[in-house]
C-alpha positions as CSV (number, residue, x, y, z in Angstrom):
1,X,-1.2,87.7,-35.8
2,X,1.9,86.6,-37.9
3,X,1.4,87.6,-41.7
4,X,2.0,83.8,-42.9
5,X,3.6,80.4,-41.3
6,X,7.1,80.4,-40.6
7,X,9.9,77.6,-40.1
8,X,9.7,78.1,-36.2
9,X,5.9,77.8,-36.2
10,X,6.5,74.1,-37.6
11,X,9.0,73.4,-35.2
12,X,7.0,74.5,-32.6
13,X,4.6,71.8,-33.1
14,X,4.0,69.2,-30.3
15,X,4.6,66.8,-33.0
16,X,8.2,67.7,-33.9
17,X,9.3,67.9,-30.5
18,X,12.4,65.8,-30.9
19,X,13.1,67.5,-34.1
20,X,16.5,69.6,-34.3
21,X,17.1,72.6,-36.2
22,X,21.3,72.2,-37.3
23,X,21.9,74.8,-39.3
24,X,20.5,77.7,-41.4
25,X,19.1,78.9,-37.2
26,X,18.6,82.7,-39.0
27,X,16.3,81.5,-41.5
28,X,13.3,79.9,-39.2
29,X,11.3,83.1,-39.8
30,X,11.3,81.9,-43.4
31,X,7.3,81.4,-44.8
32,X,6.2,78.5,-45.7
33,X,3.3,77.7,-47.8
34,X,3.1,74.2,-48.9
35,X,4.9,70.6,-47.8
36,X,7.0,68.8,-51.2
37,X,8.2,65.0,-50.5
38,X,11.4,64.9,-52.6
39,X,12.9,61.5,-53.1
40,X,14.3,62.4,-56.9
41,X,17.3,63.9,-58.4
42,X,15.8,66.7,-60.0
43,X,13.5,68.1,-57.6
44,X,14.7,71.6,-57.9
45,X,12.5,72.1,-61.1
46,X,9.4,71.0,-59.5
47,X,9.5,73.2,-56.9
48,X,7.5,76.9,-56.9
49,X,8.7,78.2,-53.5
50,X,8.3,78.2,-49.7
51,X,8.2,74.4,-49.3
52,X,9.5,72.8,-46.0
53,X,11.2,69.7,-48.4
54,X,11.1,66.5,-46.5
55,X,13.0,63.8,-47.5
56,X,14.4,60.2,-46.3
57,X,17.3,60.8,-48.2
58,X,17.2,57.7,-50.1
59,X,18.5,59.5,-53.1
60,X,21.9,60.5,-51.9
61,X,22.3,57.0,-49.6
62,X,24.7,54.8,-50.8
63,X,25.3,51.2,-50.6
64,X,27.2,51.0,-47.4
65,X,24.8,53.3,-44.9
66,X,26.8,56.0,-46.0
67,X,26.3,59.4,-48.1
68,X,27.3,60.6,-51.3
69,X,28.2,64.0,-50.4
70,X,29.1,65.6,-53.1
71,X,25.8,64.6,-54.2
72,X,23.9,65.7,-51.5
73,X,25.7,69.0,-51.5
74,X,24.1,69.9,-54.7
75,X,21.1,68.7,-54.5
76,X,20.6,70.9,-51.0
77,X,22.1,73.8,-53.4
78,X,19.3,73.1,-56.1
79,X,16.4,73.8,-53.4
80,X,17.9,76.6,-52.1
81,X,17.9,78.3,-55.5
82,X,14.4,77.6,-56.0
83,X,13.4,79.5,-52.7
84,X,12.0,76.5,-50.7
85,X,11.5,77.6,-47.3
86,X,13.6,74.6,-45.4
87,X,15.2,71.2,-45.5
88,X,13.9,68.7,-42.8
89,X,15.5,65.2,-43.2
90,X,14.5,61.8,-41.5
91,X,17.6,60.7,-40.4
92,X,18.4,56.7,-39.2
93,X,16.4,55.1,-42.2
94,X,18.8,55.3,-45.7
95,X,21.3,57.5,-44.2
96,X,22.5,58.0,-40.5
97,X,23.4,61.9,-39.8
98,X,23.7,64.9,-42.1
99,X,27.1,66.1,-43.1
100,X,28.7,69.0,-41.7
101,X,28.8,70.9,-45.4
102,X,25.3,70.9,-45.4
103,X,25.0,72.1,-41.9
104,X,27.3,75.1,-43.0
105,X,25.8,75.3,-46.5
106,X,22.4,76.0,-44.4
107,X,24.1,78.4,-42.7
108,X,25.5,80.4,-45.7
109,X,22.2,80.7,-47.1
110,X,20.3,81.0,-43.7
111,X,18.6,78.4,-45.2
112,X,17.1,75.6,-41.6
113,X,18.4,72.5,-42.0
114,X,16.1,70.0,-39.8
115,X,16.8,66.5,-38.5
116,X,13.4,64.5,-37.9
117,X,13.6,61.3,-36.0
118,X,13.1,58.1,-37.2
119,X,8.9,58.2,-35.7
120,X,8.4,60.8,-37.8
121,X,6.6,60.1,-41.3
122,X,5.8,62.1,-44.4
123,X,2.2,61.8,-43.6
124,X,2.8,63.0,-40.5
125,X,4.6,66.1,-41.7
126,X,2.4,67.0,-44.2
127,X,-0.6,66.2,-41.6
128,X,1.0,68.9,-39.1
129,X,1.9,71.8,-42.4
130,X,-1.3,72.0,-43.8
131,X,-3.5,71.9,-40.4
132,X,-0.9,75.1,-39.2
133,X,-1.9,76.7,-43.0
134,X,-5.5,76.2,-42.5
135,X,-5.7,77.2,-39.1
136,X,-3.6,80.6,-39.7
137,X,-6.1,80.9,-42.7
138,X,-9.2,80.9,-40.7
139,X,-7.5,83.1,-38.3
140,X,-6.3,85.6,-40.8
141,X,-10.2,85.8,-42.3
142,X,-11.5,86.4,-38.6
143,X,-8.8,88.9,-37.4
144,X,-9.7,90.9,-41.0
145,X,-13.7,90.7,-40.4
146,X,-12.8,91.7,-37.4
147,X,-11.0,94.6,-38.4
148,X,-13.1,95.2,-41.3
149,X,-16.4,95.5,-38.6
150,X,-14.1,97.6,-36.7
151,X,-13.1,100.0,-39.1
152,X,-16.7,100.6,-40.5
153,X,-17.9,101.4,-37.1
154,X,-14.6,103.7,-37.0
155,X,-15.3,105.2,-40.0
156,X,-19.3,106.0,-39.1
157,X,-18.3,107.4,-36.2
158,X,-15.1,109.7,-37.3
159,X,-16.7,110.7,-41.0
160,X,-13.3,111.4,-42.2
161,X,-10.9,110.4,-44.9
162,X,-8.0,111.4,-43.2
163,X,-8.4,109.3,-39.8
164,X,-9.6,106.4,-42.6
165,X,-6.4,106.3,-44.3
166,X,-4.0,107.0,-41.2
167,X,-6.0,103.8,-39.8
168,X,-5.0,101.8,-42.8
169,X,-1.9,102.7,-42.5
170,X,-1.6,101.4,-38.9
171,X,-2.8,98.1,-39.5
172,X,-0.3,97.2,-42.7
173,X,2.2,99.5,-41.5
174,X,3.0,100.8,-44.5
175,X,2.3,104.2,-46.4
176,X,-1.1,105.4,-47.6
177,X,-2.3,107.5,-50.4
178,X,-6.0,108.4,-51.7
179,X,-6.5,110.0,-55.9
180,X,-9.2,111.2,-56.8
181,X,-10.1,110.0,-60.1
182,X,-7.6,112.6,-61.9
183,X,-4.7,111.5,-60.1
184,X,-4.6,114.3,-57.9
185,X,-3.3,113.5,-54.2
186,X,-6.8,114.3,-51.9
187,X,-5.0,112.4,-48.6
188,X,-1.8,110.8,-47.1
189,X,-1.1,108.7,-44.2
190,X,0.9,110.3,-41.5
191,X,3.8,107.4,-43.1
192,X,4.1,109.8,-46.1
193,X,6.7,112.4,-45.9
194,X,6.3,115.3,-48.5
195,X,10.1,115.0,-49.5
196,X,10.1,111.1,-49.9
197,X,6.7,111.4,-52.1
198,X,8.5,114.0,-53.7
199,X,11.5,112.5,-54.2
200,X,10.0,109.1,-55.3
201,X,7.9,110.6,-58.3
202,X,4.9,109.3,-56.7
203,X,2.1,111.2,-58.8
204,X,3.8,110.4,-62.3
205,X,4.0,106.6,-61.2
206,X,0.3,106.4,-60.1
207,X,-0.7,108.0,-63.4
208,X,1.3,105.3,-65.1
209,X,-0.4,102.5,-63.3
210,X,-3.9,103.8,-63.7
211,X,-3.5,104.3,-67.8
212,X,-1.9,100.5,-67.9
213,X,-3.8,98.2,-70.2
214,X,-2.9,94.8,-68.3
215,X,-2.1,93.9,-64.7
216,X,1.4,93.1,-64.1
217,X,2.0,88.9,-63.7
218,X,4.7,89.8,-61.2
219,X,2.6,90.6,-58.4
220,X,4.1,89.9,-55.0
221,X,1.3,88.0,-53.6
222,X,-0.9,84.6,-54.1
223,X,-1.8,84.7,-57.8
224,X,-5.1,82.6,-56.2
225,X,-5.9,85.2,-53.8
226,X,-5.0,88.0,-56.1
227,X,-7.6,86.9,-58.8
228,X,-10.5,87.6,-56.3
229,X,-9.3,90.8,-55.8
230,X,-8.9,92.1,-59.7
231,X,-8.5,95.0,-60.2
232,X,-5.3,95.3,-58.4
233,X,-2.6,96.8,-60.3
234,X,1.3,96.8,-59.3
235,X,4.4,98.1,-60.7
236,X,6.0,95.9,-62.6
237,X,9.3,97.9,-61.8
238,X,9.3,99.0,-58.3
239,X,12.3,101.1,-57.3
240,X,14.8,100.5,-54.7
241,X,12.6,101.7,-51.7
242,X,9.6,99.6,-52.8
243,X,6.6,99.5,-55.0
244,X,3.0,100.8,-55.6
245,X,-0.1,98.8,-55.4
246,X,-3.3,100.8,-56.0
247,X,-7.0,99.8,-56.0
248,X,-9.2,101.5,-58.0
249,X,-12.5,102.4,-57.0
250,X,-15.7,102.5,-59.5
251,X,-19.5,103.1,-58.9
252,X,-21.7,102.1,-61.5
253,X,-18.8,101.7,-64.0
254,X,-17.1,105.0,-63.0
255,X,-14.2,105.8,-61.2
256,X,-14.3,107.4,-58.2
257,X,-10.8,107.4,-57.1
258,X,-7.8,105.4,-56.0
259,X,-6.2,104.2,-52.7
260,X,-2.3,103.5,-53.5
261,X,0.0,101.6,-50.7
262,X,3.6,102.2,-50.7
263,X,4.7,98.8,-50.2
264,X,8.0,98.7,-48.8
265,X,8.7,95.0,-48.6
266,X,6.7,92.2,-50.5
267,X,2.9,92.1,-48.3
268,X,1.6,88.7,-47.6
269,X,-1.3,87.9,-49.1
270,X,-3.5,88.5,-46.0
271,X,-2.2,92.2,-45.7
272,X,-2.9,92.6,-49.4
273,X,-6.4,91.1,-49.2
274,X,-6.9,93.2,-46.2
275,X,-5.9,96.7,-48.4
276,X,-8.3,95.7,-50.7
277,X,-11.1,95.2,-48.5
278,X,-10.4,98.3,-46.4
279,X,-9.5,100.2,-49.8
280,X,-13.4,99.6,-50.9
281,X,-14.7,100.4,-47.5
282,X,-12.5,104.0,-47.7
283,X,-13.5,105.5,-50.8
284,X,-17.0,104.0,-50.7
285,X,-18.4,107.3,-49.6
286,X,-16.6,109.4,-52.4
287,X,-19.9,109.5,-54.2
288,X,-21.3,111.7,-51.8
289,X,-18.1,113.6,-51.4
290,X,-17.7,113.7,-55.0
291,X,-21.0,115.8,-55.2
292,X,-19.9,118.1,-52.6
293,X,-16.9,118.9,-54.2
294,X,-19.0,119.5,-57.4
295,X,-21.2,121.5,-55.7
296,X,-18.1,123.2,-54.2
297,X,-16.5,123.7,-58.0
298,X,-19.3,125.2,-59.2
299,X,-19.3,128.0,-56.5
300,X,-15.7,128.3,-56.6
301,X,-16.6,129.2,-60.1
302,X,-19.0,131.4,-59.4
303,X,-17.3,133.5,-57.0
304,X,-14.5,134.1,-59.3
305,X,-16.6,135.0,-62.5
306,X,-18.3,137.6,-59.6
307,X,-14.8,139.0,-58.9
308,X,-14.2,139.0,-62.9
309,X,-16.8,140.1,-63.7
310,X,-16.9,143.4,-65.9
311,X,-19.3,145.1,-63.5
312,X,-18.2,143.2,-60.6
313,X,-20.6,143.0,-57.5
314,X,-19.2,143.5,-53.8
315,X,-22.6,142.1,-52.4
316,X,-22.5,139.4,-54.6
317,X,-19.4,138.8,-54.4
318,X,-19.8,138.4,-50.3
319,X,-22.1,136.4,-50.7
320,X,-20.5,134.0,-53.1
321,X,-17.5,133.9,-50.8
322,X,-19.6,132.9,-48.1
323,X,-20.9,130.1,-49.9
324,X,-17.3,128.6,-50.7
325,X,-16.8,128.8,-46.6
326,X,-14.5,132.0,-46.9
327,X,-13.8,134.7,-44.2
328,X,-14.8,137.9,-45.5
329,X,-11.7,139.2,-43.3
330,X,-9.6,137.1,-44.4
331,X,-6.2,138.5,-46.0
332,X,-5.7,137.7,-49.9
333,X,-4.2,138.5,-53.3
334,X,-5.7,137.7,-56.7
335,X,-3.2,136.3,-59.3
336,X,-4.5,135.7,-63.3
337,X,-2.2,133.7,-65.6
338,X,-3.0,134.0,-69.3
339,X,-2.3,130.2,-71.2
340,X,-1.6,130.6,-74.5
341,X,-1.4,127.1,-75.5
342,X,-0.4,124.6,-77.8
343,X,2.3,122.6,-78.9
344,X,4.5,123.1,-81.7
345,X,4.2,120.1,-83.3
346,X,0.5,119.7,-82.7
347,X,-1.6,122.6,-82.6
348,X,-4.3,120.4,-81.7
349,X,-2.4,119.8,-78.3
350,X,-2.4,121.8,-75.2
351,X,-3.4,121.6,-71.8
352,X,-7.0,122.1,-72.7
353,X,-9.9,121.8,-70.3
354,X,-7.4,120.2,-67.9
355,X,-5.9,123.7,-67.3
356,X,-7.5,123.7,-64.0
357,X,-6.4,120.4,-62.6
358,X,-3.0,120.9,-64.2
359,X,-2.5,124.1,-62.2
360,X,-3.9,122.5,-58.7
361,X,-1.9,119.7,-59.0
362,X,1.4,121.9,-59.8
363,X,0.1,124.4,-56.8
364,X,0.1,121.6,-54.5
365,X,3.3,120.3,-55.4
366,X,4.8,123.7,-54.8
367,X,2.9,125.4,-52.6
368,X,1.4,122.4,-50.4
369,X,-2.1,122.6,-48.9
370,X,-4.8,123.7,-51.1
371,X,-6.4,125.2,-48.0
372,X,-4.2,128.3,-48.5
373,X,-6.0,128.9,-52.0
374,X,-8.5,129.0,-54.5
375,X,-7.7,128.3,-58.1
376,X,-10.5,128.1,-60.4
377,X,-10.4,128.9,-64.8
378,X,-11.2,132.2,-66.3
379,X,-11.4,133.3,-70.0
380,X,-7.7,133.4,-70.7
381,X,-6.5,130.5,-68.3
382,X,-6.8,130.3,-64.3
383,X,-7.2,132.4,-61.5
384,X,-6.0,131.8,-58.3
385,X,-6.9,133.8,-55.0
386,X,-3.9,133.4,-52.4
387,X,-4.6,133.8,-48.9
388,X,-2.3,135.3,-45.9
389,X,-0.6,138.5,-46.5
390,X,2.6,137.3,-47.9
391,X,5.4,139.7,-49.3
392,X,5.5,140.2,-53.0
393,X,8.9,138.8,-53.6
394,X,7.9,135.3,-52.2
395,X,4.8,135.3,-53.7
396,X,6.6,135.9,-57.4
397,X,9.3,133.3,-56.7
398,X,6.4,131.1,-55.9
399,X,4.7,132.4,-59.4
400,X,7.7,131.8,-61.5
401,X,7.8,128.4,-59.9
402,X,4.2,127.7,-61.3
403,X,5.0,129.3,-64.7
404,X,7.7,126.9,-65.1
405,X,6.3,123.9,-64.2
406,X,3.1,124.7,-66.4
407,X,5.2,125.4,-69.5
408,X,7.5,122.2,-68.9
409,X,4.8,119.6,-68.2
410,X,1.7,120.7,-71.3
411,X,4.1,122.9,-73.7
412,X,2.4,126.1,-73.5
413,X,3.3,129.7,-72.8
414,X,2.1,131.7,-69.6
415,X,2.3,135.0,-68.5
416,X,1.3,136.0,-65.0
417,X,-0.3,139.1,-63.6
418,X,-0.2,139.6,-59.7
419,X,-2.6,141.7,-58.1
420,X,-2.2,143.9,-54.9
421,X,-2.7,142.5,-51.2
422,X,-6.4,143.0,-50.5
423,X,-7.6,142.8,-46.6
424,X,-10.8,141.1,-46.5
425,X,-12.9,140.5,-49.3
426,X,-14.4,144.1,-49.8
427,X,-10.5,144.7,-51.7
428,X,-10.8,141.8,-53.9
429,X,-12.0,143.7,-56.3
430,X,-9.0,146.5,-56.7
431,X,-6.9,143.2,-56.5
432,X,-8.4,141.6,-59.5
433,X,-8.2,144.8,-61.4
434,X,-4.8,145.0,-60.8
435,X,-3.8,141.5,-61.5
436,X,-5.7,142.2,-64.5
437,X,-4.0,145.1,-65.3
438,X,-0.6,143.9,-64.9
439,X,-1.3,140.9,-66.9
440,X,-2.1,143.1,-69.5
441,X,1.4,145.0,-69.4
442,X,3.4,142.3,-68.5
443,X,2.1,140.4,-71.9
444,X,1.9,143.9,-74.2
445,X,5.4,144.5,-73.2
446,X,6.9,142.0,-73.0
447,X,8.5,142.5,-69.3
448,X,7.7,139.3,-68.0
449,X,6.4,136.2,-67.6
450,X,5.9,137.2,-63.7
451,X,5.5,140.5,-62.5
452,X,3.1,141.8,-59.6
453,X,1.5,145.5,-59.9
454,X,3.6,146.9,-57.0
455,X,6.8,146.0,-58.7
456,X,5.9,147.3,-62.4
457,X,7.7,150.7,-62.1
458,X,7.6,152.9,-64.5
459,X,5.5,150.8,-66.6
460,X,2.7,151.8,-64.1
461,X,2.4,155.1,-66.2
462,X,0.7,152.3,-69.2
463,X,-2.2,151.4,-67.3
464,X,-4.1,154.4,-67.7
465,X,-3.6,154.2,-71.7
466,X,-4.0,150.5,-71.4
467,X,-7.5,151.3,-70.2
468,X,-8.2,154.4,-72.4
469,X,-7.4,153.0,-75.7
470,X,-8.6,156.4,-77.4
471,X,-6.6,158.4,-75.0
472,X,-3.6,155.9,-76.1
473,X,-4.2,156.6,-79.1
474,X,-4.2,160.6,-79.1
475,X,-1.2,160.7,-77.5
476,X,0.8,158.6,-79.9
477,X,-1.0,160.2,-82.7
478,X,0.5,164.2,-81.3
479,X,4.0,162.5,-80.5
480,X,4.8,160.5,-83.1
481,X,2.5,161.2,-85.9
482,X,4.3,162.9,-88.2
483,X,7.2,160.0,-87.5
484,X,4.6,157.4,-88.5
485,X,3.0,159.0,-91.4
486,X,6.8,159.1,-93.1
487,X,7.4,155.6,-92.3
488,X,6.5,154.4,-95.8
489,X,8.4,156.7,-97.4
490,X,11.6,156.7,-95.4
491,X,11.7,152.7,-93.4
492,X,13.6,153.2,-90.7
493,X,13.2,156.4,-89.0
494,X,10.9,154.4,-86.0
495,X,13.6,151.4,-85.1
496,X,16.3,154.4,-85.1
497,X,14.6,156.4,-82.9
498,X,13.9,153.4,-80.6
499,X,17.8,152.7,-80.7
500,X,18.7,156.2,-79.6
501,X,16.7,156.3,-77.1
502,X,17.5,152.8,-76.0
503,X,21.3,153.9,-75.8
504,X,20.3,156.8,-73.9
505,X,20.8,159.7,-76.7
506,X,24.3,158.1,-77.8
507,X,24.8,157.8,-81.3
508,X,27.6,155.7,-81.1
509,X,26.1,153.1,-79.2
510,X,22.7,153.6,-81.2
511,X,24.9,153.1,-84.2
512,X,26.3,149.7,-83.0
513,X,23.3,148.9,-82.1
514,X,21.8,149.3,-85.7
515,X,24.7,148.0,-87.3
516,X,25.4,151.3,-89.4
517,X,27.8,154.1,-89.7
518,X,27.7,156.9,-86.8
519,X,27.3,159.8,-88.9
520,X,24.1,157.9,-90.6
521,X,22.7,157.6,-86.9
522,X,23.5,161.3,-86.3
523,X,21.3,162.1,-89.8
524,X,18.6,160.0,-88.9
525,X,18.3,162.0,-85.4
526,X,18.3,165.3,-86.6
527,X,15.3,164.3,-89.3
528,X,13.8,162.4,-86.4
529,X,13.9,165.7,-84.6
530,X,12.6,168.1,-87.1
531,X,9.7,165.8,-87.5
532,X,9.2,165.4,-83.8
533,X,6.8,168.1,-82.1
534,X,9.3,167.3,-78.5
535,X,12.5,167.9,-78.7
536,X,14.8,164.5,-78.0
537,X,18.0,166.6,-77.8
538,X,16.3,167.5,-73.9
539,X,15.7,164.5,-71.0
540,X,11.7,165.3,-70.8
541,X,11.6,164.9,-74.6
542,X,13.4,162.0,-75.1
543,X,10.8,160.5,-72.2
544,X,7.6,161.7,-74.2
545,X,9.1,160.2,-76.9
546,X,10.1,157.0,-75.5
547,X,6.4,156.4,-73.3
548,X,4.8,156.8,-77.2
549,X,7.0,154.4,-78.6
550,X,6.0,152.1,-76.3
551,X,2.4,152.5,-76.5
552,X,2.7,152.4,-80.5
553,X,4.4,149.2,-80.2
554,X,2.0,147.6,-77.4
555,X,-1.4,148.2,-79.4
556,X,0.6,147.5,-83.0
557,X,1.0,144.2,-81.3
């Protein structure tokens, strides 16, 4: 079935069979909508759109059976602008044939031009317009209960979101979306391609259109037919490759979630109508799928806080991980990221409790499918378990990638800890302790915001003190205590020592470094070395030396 009535329709009518179609022949797909008799000069104003104007065309006649032209000619112009649908004139009564310029004027605009014969009366044409409306109206509400029967019956059968939405899709031909109630993507019709949806900003503008406070008065359908449909909300600024329409879905006052079409090209008010009926039928059974993915948020949870845990449980842990539907085979890699955050000019600000959804929805955005991972919030921020045995190098590009888009979108500061590949879920455990561990270094020194443990190098050698802080501290205390204890009396001796050994024993660079005179570096060396129990004139010294300073400086900060 055609979406609305169209020129040829009309002229397909028994009725008008000795009607002739002169010009404007490109335009009979034009809709029409309603029938306006126009026998006044300033009918343009009165019009709204997608009339077939019918006229004698008394106004334009003049008094010797001929036609005022020029007249004419603008008056055709004036209904052109105001979007009618077509022209028909009933020729032989005040004027005998239409001028050429009109003809060509019609064909400029592909605007029909009609000639009725001299049987045919307004009545008649009005008769004929309205009976095609009505019948393509109770047409239109037939095809859709059938469809809507159909679908339910579909959708009983198949159980499934996905085949819901790709069968939407089909019958508007157009592009499909469902959000759940946080704007977060949960399924796309086949018609979405990741780069356009990409490319087009989708997520931001669906967020926009769920926080508006009005609905937009532009909408692109039957302001009658849209009233029965509230709430329906469009953008009021679609961009060059179409617009978004989304209908949101509530239960008992809440929302559940949204279904968003892409619309491409204006819908007729049937295929809108029909979005919103299928649109309710959809996401009618996220109340039920919203408690399962409670239930599976809550052992997400758990099975994290298992892995985390200080004392961590591999039978629990199995167990847990059984409940959230994983292999215990499976390959996978913890990953912690520590969010430190608020804004600077509000430090009430900050991603908050949304840490979790913030990080999904950036995961999903660069990473795709939420099926290759698990993210879920810990104490300091989130924790996400990545499945597949992936090379470290991809997965810290993939990392930074996160980092970034974290900091950009809620002004805050991460640091991320990767863990070591585990095979199966008995080596989740040294993973997390790893991630863990790396976190720590990464943020006590300063070395990131990424790193993964097999890539820390040398700064390996601090996870041992990291976890020992009274070894740490005995260490420190018999390399640089003597250093430390003159500190107070002569500032300066530390961040000269660090400078030499930055510079790698040069003075000269040490100096530049330091802003002084050389032979004030080479002074504060030698008292640096008589205080010193290692000697930092030899390469083992000067490494004793530089692994204290370090571990001074991380548990000073």
């Amino acid at each position: 079935m055609a979406d609305y009535v169209t020129v040829k329709d009309v002229l397909e009518a028994p009725e008008f069979s000795d009607a002739r179609l002169l010009g404007g022949k490109k335009g009979v797909t034009n809709e029409v909508r309603s029938v306006a008799v126009a026998e006044i000069p300033d009918i343009a104003m009165w019009l709204s759109g997608y009339e077939l104007v019918h006229t004698t065309g008394r106004y334009f006649a003049n008094d010797h059976g001929g036609v005022d032209e020029e007249l004419f000619y603008s008056w055709v112009y004036g209904i052109i602008q105001a979007k009618s649908a077509c022209l028909a004139v009933k020729t032989h009564r005040f004027i005998g044939e239409i001028p050429e310029s009109i003809i060509k004027l019609g064909d400029e605009y592909d605007f029909p031009i009609i000639e009725f014969g001299e049987s045919t009366t307004q009545a008649l044409v009005s008769d004929v317009v309205y009976r095609l409306l009505t019948e393509h109206k109770i047409a239109g509400i037939e095809e859709r209960q059938q469809i809507l029967a159909s679908f339910i019956h579909e959708m009983a059968e198949a159980h499934s979101r996905h085949f819901g939405v790709n069968r939407i899709s089909e019958y508007l031909n157009t592009a499909v979306m469902l959000f759940d109630e946080n704007y977060n993507l949960i399924e796309a019709s086949r018609a979405v391609r990741e780069k356009e949806f990409r490319m087009l900003d989708i997520p931001r503008r669906v967020r926009t259109l769920g926080e508006m406070a009005t609905i937009p008065t532009d909408i692109a359908v039957d302001p009658n037919v849209c009233r029965k449909m509230q709430p329906l909300y469009a953008e009021s600024s679609p961009d060059s490759a179409g617009r978004l329409l989304m209908r949101p879905i509530a239960s008992s006052e809440r929302i559940l979630g949204y279904c968003v079409i892409h619309e491409r090209k204006s819908l007729s008010a049937e295929k809108v109508h029909l979005f919103v009926t299928l649109a309710d039928v959809l996401v009618a059974d996220l109340t039920d799928r919203n408690r399962a993915r409670m239930a599976e948020t809550i052992a997400r949870r758990e099975l994290f806080a298992a892995i985390l845990a200080e004392n961590p449980d591999a039978k629990t842990i199995a167990h847990r991980a059984t409940l959230t539907g994983l292999r215990l085979s499976q390959d996978m890699r913890m990953i912690l990221l520590s969010i430190n955050g608020v804004s600077q000019d509000d430090p009430h600000a900050g991603i908050g409790e949304n840490v979790g959804l913030a990080t999904l929805q950036a995961m999903r955005e660069i990473y795709g499918s939420d099926r290759s991972y698990l993210v879920s919030t810990w104490e300091q921020g989130v924790a996400i378990l990545l499945f597949g045995d992936h090379p470290v190098a991809e997965v810290k590009r993939v990392m930074q990638r996160l980092v970034t888009t974290l900091e950009e979108r809620n002004s805050v500061k991460v640091v991320c800890g990767i863990g070591t590949q585990a095979h199966g879920i008995s080596e989740v455990i040294e993973s997390a302790q790893k991630s863990n561990e790396t976190l720590t270094i990464v943020k006590g020194f300063n070395i990131g915001p990424v790193d993964a443990y097999e890539t820390l190098g040398h700064y390996l050698m601090f996870a041992s003190f990291v976890e020992n802080p009274n070894k740490a501290q005995d260490y420190v205390n018999y390399v640089l205590g003597p250093l430390i204890d003159k500190e107070e009396t002569y500032p300066g001796l530390i961040e000269s020592l660090e400078a030499f050994l930055n510079q790698c024993g040069s003075y000269t660079a040490a100096a530049r470094e330091l802003h002084m005179h050389v032979n004030t570096m080479r002074y504060r060396v030698d008292r640096i070395d008589e205080l010193l129990p290692v000697d930092i004139s030899t390469l083992d010294g000067r490494g004793a030396a530089w692994l204290a300073l370090r571990v001074y400086q991380y548990f000073q900060n």
